[in-house]
C-alpha positions in Angstrom: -22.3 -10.5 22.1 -23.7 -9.6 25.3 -23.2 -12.8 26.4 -19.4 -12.9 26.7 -16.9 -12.3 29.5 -16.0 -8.2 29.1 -12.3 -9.0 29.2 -13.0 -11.9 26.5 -11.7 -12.1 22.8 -11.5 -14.3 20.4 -8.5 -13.7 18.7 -6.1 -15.1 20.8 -7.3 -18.4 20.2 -7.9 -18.4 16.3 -5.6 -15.2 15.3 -1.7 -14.1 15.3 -0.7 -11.1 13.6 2.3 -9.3 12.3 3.9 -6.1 12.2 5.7 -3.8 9.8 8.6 -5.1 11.6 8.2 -8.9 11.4 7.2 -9.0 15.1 4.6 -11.4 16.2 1.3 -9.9 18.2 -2.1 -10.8 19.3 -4.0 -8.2 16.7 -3.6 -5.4 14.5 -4.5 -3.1 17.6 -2.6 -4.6 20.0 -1.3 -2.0 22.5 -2.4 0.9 19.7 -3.1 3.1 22.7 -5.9 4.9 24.1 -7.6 7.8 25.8 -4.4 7.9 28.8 -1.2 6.9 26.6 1.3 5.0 28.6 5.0 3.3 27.0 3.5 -0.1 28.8 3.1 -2.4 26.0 2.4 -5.8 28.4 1.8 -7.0 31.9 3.3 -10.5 30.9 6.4 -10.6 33.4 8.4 -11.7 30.6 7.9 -9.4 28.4 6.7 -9.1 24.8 9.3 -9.4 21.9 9.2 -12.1 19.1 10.4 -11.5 15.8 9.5 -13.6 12.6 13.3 -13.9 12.0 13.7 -15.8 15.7 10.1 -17.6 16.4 7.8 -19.1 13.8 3.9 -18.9 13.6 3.8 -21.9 15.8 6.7 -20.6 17.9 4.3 -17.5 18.6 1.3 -19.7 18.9 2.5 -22.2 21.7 4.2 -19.6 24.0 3.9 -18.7 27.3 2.9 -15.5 26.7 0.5 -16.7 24.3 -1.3 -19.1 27.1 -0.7 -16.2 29.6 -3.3 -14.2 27.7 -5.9 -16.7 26.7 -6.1 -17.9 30.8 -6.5 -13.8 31.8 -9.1 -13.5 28.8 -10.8 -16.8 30.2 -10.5 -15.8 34.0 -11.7 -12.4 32.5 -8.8 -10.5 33.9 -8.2 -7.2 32.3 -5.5 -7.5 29.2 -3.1 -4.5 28.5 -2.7 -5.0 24.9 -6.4 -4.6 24.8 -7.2 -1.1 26.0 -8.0 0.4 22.2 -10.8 -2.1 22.1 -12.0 -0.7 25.6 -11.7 2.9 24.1 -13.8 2.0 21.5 -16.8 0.2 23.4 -16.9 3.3 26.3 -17.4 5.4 23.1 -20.2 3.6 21.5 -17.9 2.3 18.9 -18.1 -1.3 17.6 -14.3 -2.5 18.7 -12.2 -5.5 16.9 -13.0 -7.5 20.0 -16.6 -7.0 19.4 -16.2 -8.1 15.6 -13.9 -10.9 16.7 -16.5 -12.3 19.3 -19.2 -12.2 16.6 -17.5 -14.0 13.7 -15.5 -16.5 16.1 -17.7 -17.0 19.2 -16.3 -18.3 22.7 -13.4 -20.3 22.5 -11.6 -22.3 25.5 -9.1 -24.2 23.6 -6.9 -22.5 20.8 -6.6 -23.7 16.9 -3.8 -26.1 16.3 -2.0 -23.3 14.3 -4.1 -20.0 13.3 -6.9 -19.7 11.4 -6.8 -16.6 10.9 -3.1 -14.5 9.7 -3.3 -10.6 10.0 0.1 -9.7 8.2 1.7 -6.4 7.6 4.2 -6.7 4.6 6.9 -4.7 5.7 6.7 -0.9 5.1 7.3 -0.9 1.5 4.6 2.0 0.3 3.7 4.6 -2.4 2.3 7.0 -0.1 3.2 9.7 2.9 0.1 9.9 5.1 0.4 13.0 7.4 -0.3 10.5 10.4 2.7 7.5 9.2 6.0 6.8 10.4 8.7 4.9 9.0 7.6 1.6 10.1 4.5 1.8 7.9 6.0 3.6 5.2 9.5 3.7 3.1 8.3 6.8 1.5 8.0 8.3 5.1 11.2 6.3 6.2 13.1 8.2 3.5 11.5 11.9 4.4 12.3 11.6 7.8 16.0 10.5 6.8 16.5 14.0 4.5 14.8 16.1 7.3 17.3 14.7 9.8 14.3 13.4 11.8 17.2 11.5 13.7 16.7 10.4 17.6 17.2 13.4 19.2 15.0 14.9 16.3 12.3 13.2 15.5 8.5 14.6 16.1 7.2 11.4 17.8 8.9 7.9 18.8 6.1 6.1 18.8 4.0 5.3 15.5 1.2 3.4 14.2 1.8 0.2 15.4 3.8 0.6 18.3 7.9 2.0 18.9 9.7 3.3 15.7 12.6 0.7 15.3 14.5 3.8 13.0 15.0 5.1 16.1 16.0 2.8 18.6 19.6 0.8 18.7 17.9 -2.3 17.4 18.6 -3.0 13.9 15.0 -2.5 12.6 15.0 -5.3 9.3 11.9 -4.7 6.8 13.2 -7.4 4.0 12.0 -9.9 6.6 8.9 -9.8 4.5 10.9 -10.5 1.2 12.6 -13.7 2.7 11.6 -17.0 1.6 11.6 -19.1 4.9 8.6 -16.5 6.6 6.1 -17.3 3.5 7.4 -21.3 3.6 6.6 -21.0 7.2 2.8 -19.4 6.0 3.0 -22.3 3.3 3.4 -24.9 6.1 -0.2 -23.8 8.3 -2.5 -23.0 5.3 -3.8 -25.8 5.1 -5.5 -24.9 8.4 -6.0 -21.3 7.1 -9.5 -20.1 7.0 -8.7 -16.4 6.6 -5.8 -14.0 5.6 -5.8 -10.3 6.3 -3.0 -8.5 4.2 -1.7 -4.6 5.4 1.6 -2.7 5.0 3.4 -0.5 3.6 0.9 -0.8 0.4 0.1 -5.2 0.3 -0.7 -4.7 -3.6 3.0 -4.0 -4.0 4.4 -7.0 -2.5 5.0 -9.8 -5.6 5.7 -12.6 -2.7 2.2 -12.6 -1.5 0.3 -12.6 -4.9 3.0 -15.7 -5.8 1.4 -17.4 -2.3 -2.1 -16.4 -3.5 -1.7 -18.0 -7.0 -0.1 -21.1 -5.9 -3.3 -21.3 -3.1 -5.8 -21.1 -6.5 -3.3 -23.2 -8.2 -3.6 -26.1 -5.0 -7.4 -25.3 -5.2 -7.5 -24.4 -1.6 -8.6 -20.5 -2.2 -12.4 -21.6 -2.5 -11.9 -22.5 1.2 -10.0 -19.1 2.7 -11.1 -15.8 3.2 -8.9 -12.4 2.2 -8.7 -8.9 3.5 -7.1 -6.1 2.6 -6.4 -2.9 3.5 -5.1 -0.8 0.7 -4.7 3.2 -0.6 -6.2 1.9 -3.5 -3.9 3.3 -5.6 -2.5 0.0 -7.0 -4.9 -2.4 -9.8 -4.2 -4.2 -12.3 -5.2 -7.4 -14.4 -3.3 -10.1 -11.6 -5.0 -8.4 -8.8 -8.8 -8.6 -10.1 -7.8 -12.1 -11.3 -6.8 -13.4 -7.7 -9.3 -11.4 -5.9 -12.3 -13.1 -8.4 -11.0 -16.8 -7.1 -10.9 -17.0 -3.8 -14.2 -18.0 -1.4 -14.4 -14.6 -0.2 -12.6 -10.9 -0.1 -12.8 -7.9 1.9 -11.0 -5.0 0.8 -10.7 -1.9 3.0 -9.6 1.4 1.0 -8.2 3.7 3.5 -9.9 7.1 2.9 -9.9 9.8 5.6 -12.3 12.6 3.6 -13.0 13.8 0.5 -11.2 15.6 -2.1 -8.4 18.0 0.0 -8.3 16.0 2.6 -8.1 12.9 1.2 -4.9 13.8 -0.9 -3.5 15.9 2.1 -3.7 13.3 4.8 -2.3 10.8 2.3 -0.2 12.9 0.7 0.6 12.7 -2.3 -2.4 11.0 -3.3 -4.5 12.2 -6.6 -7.8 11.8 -5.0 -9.8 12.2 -9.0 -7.9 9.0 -9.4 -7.9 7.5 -6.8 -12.1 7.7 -7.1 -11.2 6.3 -10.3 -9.6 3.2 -9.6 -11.5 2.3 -6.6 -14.7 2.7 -9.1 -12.8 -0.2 -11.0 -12.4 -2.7 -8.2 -16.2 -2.0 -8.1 -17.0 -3.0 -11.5 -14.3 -5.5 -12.3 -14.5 -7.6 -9.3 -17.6 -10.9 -8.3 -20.0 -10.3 -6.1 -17.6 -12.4 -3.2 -16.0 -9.0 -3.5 -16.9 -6.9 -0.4 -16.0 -3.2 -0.3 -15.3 -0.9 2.5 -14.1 2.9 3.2 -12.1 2.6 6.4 -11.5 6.1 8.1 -9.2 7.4 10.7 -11.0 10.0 12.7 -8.4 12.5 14.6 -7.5 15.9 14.9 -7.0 17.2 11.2 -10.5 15.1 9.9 -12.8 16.0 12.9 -13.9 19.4 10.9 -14.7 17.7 7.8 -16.2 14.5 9.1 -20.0 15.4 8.1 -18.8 15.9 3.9 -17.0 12.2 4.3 -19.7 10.4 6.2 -22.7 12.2 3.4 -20.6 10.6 0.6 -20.0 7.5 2.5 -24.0 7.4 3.5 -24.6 7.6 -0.4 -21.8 5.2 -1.6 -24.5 2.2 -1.4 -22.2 -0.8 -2.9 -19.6 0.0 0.1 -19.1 -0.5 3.6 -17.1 1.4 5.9 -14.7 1.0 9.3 -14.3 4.0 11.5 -11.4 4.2 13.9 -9.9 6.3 16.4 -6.3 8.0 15.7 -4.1 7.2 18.9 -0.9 7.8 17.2 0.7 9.9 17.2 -0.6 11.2 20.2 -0.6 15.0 19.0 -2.7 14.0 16.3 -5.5 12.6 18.5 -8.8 14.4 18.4 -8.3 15.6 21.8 -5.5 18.2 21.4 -8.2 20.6 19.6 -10.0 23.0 21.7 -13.1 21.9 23.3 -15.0 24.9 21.1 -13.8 22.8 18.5 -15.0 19.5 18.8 -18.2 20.6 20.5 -18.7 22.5 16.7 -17.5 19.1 15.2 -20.3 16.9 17.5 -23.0 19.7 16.4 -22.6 19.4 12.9 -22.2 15.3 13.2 -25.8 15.5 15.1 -27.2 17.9 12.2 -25.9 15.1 9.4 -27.7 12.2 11.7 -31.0 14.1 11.4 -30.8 15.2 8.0 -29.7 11.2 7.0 -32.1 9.7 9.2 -35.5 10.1 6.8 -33.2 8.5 4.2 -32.0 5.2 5.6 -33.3 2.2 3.6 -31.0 -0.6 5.6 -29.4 -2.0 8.3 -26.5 -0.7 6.8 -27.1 3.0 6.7 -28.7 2.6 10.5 -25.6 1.4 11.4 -23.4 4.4 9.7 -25.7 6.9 11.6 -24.8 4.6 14.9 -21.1 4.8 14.2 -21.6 8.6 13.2 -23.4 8.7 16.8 -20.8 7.0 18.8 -18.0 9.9 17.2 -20.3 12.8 18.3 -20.7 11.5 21.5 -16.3 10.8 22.1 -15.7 14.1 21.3 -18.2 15.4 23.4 -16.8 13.9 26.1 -12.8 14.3 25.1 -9.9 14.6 27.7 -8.0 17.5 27.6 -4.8 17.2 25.4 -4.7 21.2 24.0 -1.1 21.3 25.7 0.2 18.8 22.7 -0.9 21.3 20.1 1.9 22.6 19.7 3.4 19.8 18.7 0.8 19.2 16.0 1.2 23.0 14.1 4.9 22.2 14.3 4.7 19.0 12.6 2.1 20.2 10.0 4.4 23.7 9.4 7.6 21.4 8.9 6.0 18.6 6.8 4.3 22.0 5.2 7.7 23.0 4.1 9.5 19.8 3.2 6.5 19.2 0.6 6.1 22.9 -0.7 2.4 22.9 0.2 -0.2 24.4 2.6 -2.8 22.5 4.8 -5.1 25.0 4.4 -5.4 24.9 0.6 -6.6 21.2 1.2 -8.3 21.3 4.5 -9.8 25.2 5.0 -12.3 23.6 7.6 -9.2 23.8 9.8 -8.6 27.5 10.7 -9.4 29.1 13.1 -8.9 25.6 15.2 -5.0 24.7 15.1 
């Protein structure tokens, strides 16, 4: 990896992806923010706005803005939708560039059509994680609705993947997942497809992409494609193990941010008992082509609790994990705790890297204590944000009350430090 241009990444000439609100974008952390948030979302001069229900795949593919990045990536020229990844790498962090350069090496000429499809079905979901927003989420859609969480009311504007459409006076359309011409459109290019990443909302709830899966198996092209997932896990069933066993290869990615409390509080209102459950059943029911990961978002409500996840991770032998930074919202960051805080969180992350270190057998658990590492070190070296706290106790203490609960029954590690 060494060996590429710093501003390089392979994605924009094998990848497209897709957000919650049918827009077209070069990745999954396009523009997802970093370190010094800014509204900036491109330095294209014409802008950055392409929804499924206007431009195709290929319409996305061939554009102008499209080429525009690819010649700044080649002429490595910084790229403005890329500044997560940079976060990442300054960190010690392995970054999606990093992964991207590794599995799809230097490219100077893009696919004919993608490769590679990142789509996020919409926001149709089971769950209200404490760190959502109504694009990711109809569950969160409708709490913010009943809390009059309005424009002039609403705790943040910008969310997970980029603005909240609720809240501007664009008409924000999540059926455009549900409509027939977006997965004809999929249909047309996958014969070219060599891998197909699936997010939300909750994927396992969408019956239009396990009717694309089947008729893949059905057209014996799934021994040729790869699948990913990233999932609550809170959704199995017969049809699901049954189309995971018969493609070439699957990645699923539960999204788990701690154990126990803080599991079911940060993904409220989650059973975590079964949710260990189920994800125990993907584990036995599913081939060996079935890859398993714990993907964790690291921010301000996990960072005192991060040393009982990653133990249980280290230990969780038949799974892998992702860690990633929370950037939005920006109150939730790791940064708006004190600096007592985080400097307690760093000592007891660098106690759990000697006590695990003895006890590595692989590559693999090497490579959690890195990752472990590059955490200790960011929050060693935060930014100030303490003046957003505020913002963060009064968005717990309302949520708090909608829900009839208390954070500190899930997460006691907490205060003291909000």
């Amino acid at each position: 990896m060494n060996n590429f241009l710093e501003n390089y990444c392979a994605y924009p000439f094998v990848q497209v992806s897709i957000n919650p609100v049918g827009k077209w974008k070069l990745c999954c952390v396009d523009d997802d923010g970093d370190d010094i948030p800014t509204d900036k979302v491109t330095d294209f001069p014409g802008g950055k706005n392409f929804p499924s229900q206007k431009y195709s795949i290929q319409d996305f593919w061939n554009s102008d803005y499209m080429n525009h990045i690819r010649q700044k990536m080649l002429s490595n020229q910084p790229v403005h939708e890329c500044r997560s990844c940079k976060y990442y790498e300054r960190n010690g962090t392995e970054s999606y560039r990093e992964r991207a350069n590794a599995r799809w090496g230097h490219r100077t000429i893009p696919e004919v059509s993608p490769v590679y499809v990142d789509l996020k079905l919409g926001n149709t979901c089971n769950l209200q994680c404490v760190f959502c927003d109504p694009n990711s989420s109809s569950k969160v859609l409708a709490e913010w609705k009943r809390l009059g969480w309005a424009k002039e009311n609403a705790p943040f504007t910008e969310g997970i993947m980029g603005p909240i459409m609720e809240l501007t006076n664009e008409p924000t359309d999540y059926q455009w997942v549900n409509r027939n011409n977006f997965w004809d459109n999929l249909d047309d290019i996958s014969g070219n497809l060599q891998r197909m990443k699936f997010t939300g909302g909750e994927p396992m709830l969408n019956k239009k992409m396990f009717k694309l899966l089947e008729k893949l198996i059905e057209q014996d092209r799934a021994k040729d494609i790869t699948l990913q997932f990233t999932t609550n896990g809170t959704v199995i069933n017969d049809r699901i193990i049954k189309i995971l066993n018969s493609f070439a290869e699957v990645e699923i990615n539960f999204s788990c941010d701690g154990l126990e409390g803080t599991n079911s509080y940060i993904r409220y209102p989650l059973d975590h008992k079964k949710w260990l459950h189920n994800i125990q059943q993907f584990a036995t029911l599913t081939n060996d082509t079935v890859k398993l990961n714990m993907q964790h978002s690291y921010g301000a409500l996990t960072m005192l609790s991060l040393d009982q996840y990653f133990r249980w991770v280290f230990d969780q032998k038949s799974f892998g994990w992702h860690t990633f930074k929370v950037f939005r919202p920006d109150f939730m960051q790791m940064e708006v705790l004190e600096k007592h805080s985080l400097i307690q969180s760093a000592d007891t992350l660098d106690q759990l890297i000697l006590e695990l270190t003895p006890r590595c057998e692989s590559q693999r658990d090497y490579h959690l204590l890195k990752d472990i590492e590059g955490i200790s070190n960011a929050a060693r070296s935060a930014v100030d944000m303490t003046n957003l706290r505020p913002k963060l106790k009064k968005y717990v203490n309302d949520l708090d009350a909608s829900r009839g609960i208390n954070i500190y029954n899930y997460i006691p590690e907490l205060k003291g430090h909000l």
